[in-house]
C-alpha positions as CSV (number, residue, x, y, z in Angstrom):
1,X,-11.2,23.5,13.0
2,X,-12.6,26.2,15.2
3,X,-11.1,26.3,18.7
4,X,-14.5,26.1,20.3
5,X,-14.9,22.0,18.7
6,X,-11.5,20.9,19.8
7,X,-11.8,18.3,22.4
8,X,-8.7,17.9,24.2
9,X,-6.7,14.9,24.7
10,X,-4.8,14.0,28.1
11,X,-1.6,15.8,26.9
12,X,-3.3,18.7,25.2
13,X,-5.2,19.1,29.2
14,X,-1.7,18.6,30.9
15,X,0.1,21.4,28.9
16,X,-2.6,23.5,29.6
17,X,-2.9,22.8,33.4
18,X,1.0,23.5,33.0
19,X,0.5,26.7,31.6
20,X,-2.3,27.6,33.9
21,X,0.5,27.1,36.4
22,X,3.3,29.3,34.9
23,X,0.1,31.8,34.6
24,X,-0.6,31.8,38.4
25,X,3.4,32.3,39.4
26,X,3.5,35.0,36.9
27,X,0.7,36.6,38.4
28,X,2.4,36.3,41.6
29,X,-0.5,34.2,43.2
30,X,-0.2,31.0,45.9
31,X,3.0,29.0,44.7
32,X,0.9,26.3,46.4
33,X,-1.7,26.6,44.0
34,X,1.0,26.5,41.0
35,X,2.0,23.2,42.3
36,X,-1.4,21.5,42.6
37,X,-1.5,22.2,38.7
38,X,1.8,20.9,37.8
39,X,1.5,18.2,40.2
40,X,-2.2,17.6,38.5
41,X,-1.1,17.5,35.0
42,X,1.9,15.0,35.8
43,X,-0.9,13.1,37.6
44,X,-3.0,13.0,34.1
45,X,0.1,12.5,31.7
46,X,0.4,9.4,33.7
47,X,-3.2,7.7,33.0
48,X,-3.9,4.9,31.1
49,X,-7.8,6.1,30.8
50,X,-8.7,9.0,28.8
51,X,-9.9,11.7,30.7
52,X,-13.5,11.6,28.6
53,X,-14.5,8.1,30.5
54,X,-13.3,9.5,33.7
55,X,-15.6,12.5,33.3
56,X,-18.8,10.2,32.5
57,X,-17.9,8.1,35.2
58,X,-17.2,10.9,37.9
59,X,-14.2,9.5,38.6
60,X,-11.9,12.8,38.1
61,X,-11.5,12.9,42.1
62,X,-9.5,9.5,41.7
63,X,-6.6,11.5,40.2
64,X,-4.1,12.4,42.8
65,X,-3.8,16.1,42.9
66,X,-7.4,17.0,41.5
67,X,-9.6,18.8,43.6
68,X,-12.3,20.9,42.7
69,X,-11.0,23.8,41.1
70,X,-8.9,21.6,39.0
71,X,-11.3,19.3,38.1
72,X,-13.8,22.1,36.6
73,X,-10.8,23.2,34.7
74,X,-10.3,19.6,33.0
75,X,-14.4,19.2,32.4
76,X,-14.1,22.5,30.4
77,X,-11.1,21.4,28.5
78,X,-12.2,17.8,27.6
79,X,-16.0,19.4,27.0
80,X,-15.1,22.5,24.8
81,X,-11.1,22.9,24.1
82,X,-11.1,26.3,26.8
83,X,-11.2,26.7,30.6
84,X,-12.7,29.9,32.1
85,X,-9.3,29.7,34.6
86,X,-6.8,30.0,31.8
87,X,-8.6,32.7,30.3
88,X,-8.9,35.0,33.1
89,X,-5.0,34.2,33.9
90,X,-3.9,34.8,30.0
91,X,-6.2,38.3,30.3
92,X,-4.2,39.0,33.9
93,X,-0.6,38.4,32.6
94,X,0.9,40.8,30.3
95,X,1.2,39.5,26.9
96,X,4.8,37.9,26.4
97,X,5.6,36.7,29.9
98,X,4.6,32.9,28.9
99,X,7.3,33.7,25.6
100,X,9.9,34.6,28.1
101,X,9.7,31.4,30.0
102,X,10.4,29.3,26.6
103,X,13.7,30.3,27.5
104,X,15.6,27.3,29.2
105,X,16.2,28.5,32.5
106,X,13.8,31.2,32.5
107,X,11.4,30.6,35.4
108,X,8.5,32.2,36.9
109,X,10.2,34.9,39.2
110,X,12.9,35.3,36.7
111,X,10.8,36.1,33.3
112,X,8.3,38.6,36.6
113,X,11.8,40.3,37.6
114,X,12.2,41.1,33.9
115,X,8.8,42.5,33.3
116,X,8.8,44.5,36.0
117,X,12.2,46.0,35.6
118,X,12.9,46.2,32.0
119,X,9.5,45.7,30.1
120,X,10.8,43.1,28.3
121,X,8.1,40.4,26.5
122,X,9.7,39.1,23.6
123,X,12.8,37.0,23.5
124,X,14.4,39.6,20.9
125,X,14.3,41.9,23.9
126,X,15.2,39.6,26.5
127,X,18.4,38.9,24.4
128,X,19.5,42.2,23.9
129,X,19.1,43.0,27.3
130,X,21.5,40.4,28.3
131,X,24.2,41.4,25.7
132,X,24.2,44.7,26.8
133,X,24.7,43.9,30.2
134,X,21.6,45.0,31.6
135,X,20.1,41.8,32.7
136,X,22.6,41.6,35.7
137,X,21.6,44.8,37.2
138,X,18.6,43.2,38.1
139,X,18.1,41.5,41.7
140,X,19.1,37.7,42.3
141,X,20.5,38.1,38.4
142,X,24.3,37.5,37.8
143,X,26.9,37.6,35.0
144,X,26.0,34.0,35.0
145,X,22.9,33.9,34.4
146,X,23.0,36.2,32.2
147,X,25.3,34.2,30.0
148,X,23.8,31.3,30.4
149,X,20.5,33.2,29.2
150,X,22.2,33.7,26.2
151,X,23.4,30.6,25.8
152,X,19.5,29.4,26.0
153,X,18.4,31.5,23.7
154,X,21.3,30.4,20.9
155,X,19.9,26.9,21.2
156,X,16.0,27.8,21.2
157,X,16.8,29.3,17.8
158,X,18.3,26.4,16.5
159,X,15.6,24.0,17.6
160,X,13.7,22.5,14.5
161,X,10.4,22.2,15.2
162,X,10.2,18.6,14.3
163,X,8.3,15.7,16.3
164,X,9.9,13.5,18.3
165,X,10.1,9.5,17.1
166,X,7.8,8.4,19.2
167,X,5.0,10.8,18.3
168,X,5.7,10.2,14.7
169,X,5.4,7.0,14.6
170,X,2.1,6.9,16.7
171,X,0.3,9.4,14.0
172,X,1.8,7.1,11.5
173,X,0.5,4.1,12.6
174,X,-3.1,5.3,13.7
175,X,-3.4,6.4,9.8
176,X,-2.3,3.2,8.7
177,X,-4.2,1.2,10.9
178,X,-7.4,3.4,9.4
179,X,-6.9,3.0,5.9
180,X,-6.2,-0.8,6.2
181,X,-9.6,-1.0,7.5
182,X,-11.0,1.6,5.1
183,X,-9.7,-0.3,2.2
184,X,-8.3,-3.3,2.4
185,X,-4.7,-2.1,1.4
186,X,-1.9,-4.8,1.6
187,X,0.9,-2.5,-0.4
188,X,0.7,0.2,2.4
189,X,4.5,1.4,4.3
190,X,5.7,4.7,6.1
191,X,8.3,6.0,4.1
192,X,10.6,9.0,4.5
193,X,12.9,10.0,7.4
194,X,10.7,8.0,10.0
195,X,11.4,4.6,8.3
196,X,14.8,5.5,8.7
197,X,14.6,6.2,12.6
198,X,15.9,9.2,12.4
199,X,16.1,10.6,15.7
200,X,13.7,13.5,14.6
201,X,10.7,13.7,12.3
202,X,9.4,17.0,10.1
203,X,6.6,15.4,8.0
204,X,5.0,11.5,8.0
205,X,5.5,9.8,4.1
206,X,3.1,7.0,3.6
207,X,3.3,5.1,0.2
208,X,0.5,2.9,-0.9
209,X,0.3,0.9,-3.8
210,X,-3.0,0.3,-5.8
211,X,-4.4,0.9,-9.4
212,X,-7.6,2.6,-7.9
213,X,-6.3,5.7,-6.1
214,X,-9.7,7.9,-4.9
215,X,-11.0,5.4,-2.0
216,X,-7.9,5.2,-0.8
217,X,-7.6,9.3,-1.1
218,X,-10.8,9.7,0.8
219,X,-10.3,7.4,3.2
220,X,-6.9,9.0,3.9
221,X,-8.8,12.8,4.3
222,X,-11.8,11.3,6.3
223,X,-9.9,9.8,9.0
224,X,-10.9,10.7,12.7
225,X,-7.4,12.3,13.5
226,X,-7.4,14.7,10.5
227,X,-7.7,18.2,11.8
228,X,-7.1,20.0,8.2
229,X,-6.5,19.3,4.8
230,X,-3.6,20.6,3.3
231,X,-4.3,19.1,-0.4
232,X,-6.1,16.3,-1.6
233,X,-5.2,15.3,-5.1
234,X,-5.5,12.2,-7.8
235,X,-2.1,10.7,-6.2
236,X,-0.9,12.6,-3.4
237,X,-3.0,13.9,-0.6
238,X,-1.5,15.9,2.7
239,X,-3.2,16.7,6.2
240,X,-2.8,17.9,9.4
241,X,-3.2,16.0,12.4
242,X,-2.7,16.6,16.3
243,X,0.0,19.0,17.3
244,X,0.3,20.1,13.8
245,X,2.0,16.9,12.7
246,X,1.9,16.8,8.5
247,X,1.2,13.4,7.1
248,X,1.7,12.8,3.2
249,X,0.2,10.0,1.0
250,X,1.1,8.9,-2.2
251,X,-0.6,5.9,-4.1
252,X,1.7,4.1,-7.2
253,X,0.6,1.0,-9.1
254,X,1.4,-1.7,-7.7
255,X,4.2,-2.3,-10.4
256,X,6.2,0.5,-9.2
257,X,6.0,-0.2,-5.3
258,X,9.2,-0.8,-5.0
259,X,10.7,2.1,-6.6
260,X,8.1,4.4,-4.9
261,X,9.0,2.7,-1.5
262,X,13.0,3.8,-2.2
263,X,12.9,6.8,-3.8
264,X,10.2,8.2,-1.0
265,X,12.4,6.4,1.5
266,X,15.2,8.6,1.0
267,X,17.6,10.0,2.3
268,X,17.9,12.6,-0.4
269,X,22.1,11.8,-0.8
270,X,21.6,8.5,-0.5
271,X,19.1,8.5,-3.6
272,X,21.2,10.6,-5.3
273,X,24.2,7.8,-5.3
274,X,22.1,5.0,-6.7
275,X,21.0,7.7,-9.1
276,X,24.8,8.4,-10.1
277,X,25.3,4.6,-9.9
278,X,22.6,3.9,-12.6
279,X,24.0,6.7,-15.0
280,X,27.3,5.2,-15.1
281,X,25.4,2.1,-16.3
282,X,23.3,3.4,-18.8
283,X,20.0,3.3,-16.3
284,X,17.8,5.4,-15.0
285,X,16.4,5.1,-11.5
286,X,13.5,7.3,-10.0
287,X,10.1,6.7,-8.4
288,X,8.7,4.8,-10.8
289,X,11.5,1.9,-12.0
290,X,14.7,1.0,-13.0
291,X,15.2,1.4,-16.7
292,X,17.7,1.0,-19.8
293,X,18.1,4.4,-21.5
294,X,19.4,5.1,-24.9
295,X,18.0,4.8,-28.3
296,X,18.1,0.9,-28.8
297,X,16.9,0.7,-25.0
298,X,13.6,2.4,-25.3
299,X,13.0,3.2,-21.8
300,X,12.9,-0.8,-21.4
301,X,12.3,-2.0,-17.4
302,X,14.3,-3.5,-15.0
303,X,13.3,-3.4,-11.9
304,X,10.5,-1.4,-10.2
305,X,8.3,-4.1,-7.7
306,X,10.7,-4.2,-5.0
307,X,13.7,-2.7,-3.3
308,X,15.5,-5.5,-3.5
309,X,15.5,-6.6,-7.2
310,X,16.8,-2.3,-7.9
311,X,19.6,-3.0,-5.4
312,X,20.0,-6.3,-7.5
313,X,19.7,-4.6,-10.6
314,X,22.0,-2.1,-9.4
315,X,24.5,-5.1,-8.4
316,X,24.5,-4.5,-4.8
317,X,22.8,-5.8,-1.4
318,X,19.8,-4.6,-0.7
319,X,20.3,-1.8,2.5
320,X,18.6,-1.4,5.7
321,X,16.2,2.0,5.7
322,X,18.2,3.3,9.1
323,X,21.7,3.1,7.0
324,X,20.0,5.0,4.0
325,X,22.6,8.6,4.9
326,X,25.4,8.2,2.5
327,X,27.5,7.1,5.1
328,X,29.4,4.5,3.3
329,X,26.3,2.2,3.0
330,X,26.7,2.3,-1.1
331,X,29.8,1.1,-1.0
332,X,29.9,-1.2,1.4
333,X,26.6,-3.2,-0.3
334,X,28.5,-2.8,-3.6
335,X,31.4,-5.2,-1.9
336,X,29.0,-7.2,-0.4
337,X,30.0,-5.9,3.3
338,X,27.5,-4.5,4.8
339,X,27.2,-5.9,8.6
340,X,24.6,-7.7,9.6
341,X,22.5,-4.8,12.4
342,X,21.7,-5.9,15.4
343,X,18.1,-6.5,15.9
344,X,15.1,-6.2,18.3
345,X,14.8,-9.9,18.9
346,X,18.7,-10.2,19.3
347,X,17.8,-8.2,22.7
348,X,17.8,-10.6,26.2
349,X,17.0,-8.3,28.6
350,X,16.4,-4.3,29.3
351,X,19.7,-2.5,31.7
352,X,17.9,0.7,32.5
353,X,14.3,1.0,33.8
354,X,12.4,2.7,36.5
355,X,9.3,2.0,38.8
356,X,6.9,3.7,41.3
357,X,9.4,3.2,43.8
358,X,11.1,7.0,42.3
359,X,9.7,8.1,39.1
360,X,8.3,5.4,37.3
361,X,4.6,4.6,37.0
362,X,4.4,1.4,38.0
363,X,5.3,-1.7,40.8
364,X,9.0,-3.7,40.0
365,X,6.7,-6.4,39.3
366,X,4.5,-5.4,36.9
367,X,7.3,-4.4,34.7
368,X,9.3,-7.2,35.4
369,X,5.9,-9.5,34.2
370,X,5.9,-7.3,31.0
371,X,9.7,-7.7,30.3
372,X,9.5,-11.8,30.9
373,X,5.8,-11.1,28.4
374,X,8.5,-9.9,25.9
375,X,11.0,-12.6,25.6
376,X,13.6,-11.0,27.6
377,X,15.6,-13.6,30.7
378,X,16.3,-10.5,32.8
379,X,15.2,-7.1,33.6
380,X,17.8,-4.4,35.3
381,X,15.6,-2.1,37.6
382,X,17.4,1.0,38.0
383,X,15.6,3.3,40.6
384,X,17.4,6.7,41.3
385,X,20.0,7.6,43.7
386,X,18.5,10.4,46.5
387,X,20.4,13.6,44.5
388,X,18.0,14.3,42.4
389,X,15.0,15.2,45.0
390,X,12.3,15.3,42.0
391,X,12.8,12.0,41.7
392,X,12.2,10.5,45.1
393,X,15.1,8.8,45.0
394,X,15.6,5.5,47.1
395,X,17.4,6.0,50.8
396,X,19.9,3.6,52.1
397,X,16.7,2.1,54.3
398,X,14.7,2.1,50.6
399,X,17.5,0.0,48.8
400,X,17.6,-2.6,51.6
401,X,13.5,-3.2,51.5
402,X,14.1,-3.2,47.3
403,X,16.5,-5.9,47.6
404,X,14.1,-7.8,49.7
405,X,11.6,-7.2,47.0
406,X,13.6,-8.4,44.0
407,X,14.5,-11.5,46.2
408,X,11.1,-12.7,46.7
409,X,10.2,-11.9,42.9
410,X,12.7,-13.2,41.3
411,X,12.2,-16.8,43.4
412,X,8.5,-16.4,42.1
413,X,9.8,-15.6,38.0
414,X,12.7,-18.0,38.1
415,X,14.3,-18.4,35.9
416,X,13.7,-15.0,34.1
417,X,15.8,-12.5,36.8
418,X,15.3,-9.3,38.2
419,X,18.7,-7.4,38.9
420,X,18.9,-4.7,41.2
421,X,21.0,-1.4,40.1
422,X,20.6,2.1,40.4
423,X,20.8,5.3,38.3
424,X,23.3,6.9,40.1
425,X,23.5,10.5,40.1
426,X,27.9,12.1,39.3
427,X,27.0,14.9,41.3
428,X,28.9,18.7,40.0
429,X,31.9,17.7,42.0
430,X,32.7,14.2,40.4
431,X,31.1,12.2,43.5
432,X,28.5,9.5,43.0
433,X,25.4,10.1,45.0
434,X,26.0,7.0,47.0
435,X,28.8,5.8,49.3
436,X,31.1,2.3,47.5
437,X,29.6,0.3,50.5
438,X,26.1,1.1,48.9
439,X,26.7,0.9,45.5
440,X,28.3,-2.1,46.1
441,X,24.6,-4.2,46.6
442,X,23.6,-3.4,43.4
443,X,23.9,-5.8,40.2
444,X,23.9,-2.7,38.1
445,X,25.3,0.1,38.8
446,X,24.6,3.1,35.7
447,X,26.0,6.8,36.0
448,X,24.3,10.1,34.7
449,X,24.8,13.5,35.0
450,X,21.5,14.9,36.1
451,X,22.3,18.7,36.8
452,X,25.1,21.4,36.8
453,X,24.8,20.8,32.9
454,X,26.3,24.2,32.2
455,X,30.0,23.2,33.5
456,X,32.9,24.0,31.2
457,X,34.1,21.4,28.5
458,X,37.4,20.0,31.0
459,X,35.6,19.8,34.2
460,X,32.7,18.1,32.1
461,X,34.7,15.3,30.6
462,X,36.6,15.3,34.2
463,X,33.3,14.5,36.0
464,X,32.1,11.9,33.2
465,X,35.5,10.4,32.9
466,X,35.8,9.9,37.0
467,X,32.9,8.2,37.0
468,X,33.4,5.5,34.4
469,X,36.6,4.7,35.8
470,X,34.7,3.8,39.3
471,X,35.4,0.3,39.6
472,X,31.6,-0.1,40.8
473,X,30.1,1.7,37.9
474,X,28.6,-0.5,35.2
475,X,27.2,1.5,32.4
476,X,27.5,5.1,31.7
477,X,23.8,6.4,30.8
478,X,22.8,9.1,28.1
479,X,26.0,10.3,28.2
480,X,25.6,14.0,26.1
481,X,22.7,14.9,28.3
482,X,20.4,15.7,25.4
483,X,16.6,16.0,25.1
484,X,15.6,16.4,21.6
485,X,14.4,19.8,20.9
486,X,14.5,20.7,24.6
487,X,18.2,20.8,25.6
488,X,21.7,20.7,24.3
489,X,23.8,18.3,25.5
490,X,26.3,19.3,27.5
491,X,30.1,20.2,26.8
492,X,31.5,17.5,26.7
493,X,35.0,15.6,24.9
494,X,33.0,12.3,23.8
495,X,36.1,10.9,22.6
496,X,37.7,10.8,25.9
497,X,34.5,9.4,26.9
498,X,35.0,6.4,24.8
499,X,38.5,6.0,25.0
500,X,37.8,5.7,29.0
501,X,35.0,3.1,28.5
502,X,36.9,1.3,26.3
503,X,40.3,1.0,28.8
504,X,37.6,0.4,31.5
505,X,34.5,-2.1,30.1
506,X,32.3,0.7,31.4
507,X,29.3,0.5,29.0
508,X,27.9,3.4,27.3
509,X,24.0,3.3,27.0
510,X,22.2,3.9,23.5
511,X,19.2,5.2,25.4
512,X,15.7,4.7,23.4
513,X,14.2,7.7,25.1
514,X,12.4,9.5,22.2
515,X,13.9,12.8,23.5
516,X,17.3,11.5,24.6
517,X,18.2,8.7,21.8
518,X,21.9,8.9,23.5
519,X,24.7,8.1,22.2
520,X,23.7,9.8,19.5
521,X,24.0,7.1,16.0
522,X,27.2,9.6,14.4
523,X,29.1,8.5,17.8
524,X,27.9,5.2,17.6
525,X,31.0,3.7,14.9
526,X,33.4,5.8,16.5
527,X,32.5,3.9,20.0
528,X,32.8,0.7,18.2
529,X,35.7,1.2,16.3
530,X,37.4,2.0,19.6
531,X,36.6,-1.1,21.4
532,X,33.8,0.2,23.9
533,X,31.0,-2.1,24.3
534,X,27.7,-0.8,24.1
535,X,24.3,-1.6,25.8
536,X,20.6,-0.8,24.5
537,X,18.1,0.4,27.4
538,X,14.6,2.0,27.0
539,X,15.2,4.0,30.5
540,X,11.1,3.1,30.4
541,X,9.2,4.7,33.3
542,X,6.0,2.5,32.9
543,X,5.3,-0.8,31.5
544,X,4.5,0.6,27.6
545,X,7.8,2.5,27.6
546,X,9.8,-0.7,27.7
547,X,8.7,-0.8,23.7
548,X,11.1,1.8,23.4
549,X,13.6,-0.9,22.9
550,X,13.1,-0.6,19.7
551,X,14.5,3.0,19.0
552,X,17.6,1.8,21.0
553,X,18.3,-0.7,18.8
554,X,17.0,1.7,15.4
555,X,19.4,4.3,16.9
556,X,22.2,1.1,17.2
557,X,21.4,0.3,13.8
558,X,21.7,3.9,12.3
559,X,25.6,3.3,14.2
560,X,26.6,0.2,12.3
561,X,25.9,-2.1,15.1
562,X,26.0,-5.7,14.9
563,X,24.5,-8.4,18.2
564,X,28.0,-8.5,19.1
565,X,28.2,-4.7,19.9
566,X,25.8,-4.7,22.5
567,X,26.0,-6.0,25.6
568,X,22.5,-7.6,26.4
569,X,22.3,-9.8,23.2
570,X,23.7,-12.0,25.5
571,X,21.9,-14.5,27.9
572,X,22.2,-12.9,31.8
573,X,25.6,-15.2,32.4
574,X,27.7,-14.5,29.4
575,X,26.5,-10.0,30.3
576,X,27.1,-10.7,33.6
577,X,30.5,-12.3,32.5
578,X,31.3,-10.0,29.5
579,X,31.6,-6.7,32.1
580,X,35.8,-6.5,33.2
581,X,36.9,-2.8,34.7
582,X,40.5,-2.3,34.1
């Protein structure tokens, strides 16, 4: 599609107010003015409206942060894909500079000082530079930047490319939702590594079933979010949609629906082990059926309409999608012993939310209406602890008027209960952001490490460990300190972690965050096995985010967790009641 008919979306206008940012630091213009944008763009990430019915309502002015010259800049990009700003700024910068800050903790000044000194535009020269030493000749630049610019660039080149969960599964769903209107389709699933949860996606697998493939085939390459068609075939089409997300279709009769639905399923080892399974038994499994092989056989069927009847067939239980990684899942639903997952409606109540009172979106009692909407007995607000200064986090005066607040809602929403916590901040030195007496108010109390992230392995695990042995601290949250395809986690000795959670009844968060998904599911038996009890949070920010239970509890799930694993299956008494520090 030509760039001039690309209309952009509230994201796509927000990165590039972002960028137009970055453009105006590099240029060395108003910082102030760099801030407007950034502050603008977190403004429009933010809406609930999309910027189009703002425009024809003249409303722009309503979004905090958008005056004049930023508004003409959002008209252009919601009008024609390209604002006359950016362009001037990308002709001003030298080519490269914009590369440079890809780099995690490359900023502004930083990627200028470069420029300016060395030339450098590309991050093969930025890397050089700082492995022969020459980055630290520069001003303000030390060995340890320098290092830890290495160390950025190591993990830039090992990021993946693929989409986060969340954005995954909203492509998916917007296709489905379109061709079950288009066509009617009942036998119609995702497939591939996104029905398994897995914490990242590369390309969307949709399966449909149906003995009259076209329609469906041009429904699927008409639909409004298609940007470009990869291929468009009898029985497998592929297009692009928004940020270059690939989405795959593949109609089967109906009769082979359930083999389709497995074999397109994956994983790839796990299909291989039924595979191997039904050799030794004379069978032979693929996308199509379950059938007897040999001369007197005749390719005769056994099973091909559902998943379950080829586990049957295959003399085993049929397995949940999220345990589908050769894990031990085979065996275990050959014996009969697979555990029974915990679920979304085992949940009783979210431990780790945020409102407008830091960084969250909207009023304690909005999301405390939406969390009673959902089924849940209790909601855990957990506002930031004053560290972290982006977050505007809550002052000893603050916490006393958001305890007043919770009071009177929670006399309004009884019996459903809101408990006041905090996210407290383990600051570099092992400290929690607040004082005992403090921390000693809250209902919750959750610890996260929110900045020196570059702190060697021992004084890591040292900091983390401190904390969950505070006899205050509830919950330990996100506790690598990864965002997906952004950051590394930190260094740190998760086994101690656990082994200190466990002697303490410190919980350790599965966070549903698409970009954090922390503990990550390989840790999640390990934490088990070792007696820690776990808790599922969605750390939402606004009253939609709270959905992102569910990738909690997939992430839970992918970890062999049953109900009794997780803290807040339970009703508020028996969590309340379950918690005991050593």
């Amino acid at each position: 599609m030509p760039r001039e008919a690309l209309h952009l979306d509230n994201d796509a206008v927000a990165h590039v107010l972002d960028e137009i940012a970055d453009l105006l630091e590099l240029k060395g213009e108003n910082v102030f003015r760099a801030v407007t944008y950034r502050a603008a763009a977190r403004s429009i990430r933010d809406l609930r409206e999309p910027l189009a019915e703002l425009i024809e309502q003249k409303r722009l002015k309503e979004i905090p942060k958008v005056g004049p010259s930023v508004g003409e800049a959002i008209e252009q990009l919601v009008a024609t894909g390209r604002s006359i700003r950016h362009e001037e700024l990308q002709a001003a910068v030298p080519t490269g500079l914009l590369t440079l800050l890809g780099v995690p903790g490359v900023g502004p000044a930083t990627a200028r000082a470069i420029y300016d000194h060395l030339r450098i535009t590309t991050i093969d020269e930025l890397e050089q530079a700082a492995k022969d030493g020459r980055l630290r000749q520069l001003p303000k630049i030390q060995t340890k930047t320098e290092e830890n610019i290495l160390k950025s660039i190591a993990a830039l080149r090992q990021r993946t490319g693929r989409a986060l969960l969340n954005e995954a599964r909203a492509a998916a769903n917007t296709m489905l939702a379109w061709l079950r209107q288009e066509t009617g389709l009942e036998l119609l699933a995702i497939a591939g590594s996104l029905r398994r949860f897995r914490e990242t996606i590369g390309d969307v697998d949709i399966v449909a079933g149906s003995d009259d493939a076209p329609p469906i085939m041009a429904a699927f390459v008409r639909a409004p979010t298609v940007e470009r068609i990869l291929a468009n075939g009898d029985t497998k089409s592929s297009v692009l949609v928004a940020r270059g997300m690939q989405i795959d279709l593949r109609v089967v009769p109906p009769r082979s629906w359930g083999a389709a639905l497995l074999y397109f399923t994956g994983s790839k080892e796990h299909n291989v082990r039924l595979r191997g399974i039904a050799l030794k038994r004379k069978l032979l499994l693929n996308e199509y059926g379950l059938y007897r092989v040999g001369a007197e056989a005749r390719g005769q069927e056994l099973a091909c309409a559902s998943e379950e009847e080829i586990y049957a067939a295959l003399e085993m239980d049929w397995i949940p999608p999220e345990l589908r990684e050769d894990r031990g899942e085979v065996d275990a639903a050959s014996r009969h012993a697979l555990p029974a997952l915990v679920a979304v409606g085992d949940i009783r109540g979210d431990l780790h939310t945020h409102t407008n009172w830091t960084d969250g979106r909207d009023p304690l009692e909005t999301m405390a209406l939406r969390a009673k909407a959902k089924g849940y007995g209790y909601l855990a607000v957990t506002d930031h602890s004053p560290g972290l200064g982006m977050t505007n986090g809550l002052s000893l005066e603050r916490v006393q008027a958001r305890l007043a607040e919770a009071a009177a809602l929670n006399a309004k929403l009884a019996p459903f209960r809101i408990l006041v916590g905090t996210e407290v901040d383990i600051r570099a030195n092992g400290k929690l952001d607040y004082p005992d007496d403090v921390l000693a108010r809250f209902d919750i109390v959750t610890a996260s490490v929110h900045s020196s992230f570059s702190q060697p392995r021992d004084q890591m695990t040292a900091r983390i460990v401190g904390a969950i042995r505070h006899p205050l601290v509830t919950a330990l949250s996100h506790p690598t300190g990864r965002l997906l395809e952004r950051r590394e986690p930190y260094d740190v000795d998760l086994a101690a972690v656990i082994a200190a959670a466990a002697e303490t009844g410190t919980r350790i968060e599965i966070n549903g965050g698409p970009e954090r998904l922390d503990l990550p599911d390989t840790w999640i038996p390990r934490a088990i096995a070792n007696g820690a009890t776990l808790v599922a949070s969605s750390d939402a920010h606004a009253i939609e985010e709270l959905e992102w239970m569910e990738l909690a509890v997939a992430t839970a799930r992918r970890g062999w967790a049953t109900p009794g694993a997780i803290a807040n299956t339970r009703d508020l008494d028996a969590m309340l009641a379950s918690r005991k520090k050593a």
